[in-house]
C-alpha positions in Angstrom: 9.4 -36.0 -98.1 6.0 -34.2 -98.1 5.7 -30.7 -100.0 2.6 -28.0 -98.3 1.6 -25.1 -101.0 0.2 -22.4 -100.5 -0.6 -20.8 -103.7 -2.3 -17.3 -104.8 -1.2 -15.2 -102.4 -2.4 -12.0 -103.5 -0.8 -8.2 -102.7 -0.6 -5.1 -103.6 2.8 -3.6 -103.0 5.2 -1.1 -104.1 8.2 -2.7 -105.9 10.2 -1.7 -109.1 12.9 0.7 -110.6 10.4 2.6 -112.0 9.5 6.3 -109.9 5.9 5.9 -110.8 6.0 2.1 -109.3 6.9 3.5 -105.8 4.0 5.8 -105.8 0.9 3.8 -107.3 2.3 0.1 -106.3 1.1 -3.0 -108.6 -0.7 -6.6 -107.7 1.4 -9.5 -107.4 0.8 -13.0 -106.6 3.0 -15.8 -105.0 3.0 -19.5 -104.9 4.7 -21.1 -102.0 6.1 -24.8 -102.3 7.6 -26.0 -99.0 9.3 -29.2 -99.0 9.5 -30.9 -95.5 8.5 -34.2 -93.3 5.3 -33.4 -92.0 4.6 -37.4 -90.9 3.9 -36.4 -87.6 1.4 -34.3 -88.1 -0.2 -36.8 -90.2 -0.5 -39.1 -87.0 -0.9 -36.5 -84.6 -2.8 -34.2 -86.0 -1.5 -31.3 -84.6 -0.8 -28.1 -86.5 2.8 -27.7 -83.9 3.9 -30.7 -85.7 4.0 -29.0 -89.5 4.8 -25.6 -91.1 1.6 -23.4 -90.5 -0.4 -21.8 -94.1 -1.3 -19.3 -92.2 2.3 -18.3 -90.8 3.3 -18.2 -94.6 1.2 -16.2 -95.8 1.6 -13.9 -92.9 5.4 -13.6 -93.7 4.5 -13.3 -97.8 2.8 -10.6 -96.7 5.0 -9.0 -94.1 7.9 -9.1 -97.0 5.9 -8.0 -99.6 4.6 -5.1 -97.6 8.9 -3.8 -97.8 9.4 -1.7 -100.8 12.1 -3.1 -103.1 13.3 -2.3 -106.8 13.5 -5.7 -107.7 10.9 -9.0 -107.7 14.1 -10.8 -106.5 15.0 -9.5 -103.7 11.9 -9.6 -102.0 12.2 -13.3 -103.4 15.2 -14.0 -101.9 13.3 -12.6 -98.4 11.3 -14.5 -98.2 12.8 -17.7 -98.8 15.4 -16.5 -96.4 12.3 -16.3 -93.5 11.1 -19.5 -94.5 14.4 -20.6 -93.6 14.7 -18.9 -90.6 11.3 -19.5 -89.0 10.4 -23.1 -90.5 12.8 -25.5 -88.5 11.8 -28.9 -90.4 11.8 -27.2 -94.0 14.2 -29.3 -96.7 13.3 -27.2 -99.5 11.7 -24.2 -100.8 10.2 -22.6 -104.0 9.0 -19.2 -104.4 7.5 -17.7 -107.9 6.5 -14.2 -107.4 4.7 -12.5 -109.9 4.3 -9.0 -111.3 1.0 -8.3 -112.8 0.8 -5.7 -116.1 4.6 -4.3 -115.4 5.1 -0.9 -116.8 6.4 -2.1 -120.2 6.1 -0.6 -123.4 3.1 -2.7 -125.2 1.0 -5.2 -122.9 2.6 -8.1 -121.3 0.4 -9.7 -118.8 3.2 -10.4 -116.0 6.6 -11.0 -115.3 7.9 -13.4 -112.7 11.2 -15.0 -110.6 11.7 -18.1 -109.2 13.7 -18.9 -106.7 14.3 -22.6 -105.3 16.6 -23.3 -102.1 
């Protein structure tokens, strides 16, 4: 087993229960740990024969970019699209993180993980 991360992923989005949260959105980050057999692509050296970075952070992006209420269903999106679109994938982890959430006093960030 080999495990690609992509970590970092910075966006700006609109999620949360909160009215004001759907109007001025919030920064979030996400770290992406894929679990698969990339072995071929270690001899081959071809990017068909592994998961692409670039295709996940296209789809972190495309799912964060969907309004939700709640960190954990677009969570739970996104590991469902790795799923989905990522044929050789054995395992996934997905942290997504709220930055400075509307709560009373200052917490720095609030976060889910999810692994499948």
């Amino acid at each position: 087993m080999h495990i690609i991360e992509v970590e970092g992923i910075q966006c700006f989005s609109y999620h949360g229960c909160m009215g004001e949260e759907s109007v001025l959105g919030g920064k979030y980050i996400v770290d992406v740990s894929l679990t698969t057999d990339f072995s071929k692509s270690a001899e081959t050296d071809q990017l068909i024969d592994t998961i692409d970075y670039v295709k996940i952070k296209e789809i972190v992006e495309e799912e964060m970019n969907i309004p939700s209420k709640l960190i954990e269903h677009v969570g739970q999106r996104i590991v469902n699209r790795f799923k989905n679109e990522f044929g050789s994938l054995i395992k996934s982890r997905v942290k997504v993180r709220k930055l400075n959430p509307p709560i009373q006093g200052f917490v720095k960030e609030v976060a889910i993980i999810i692994e499948e």
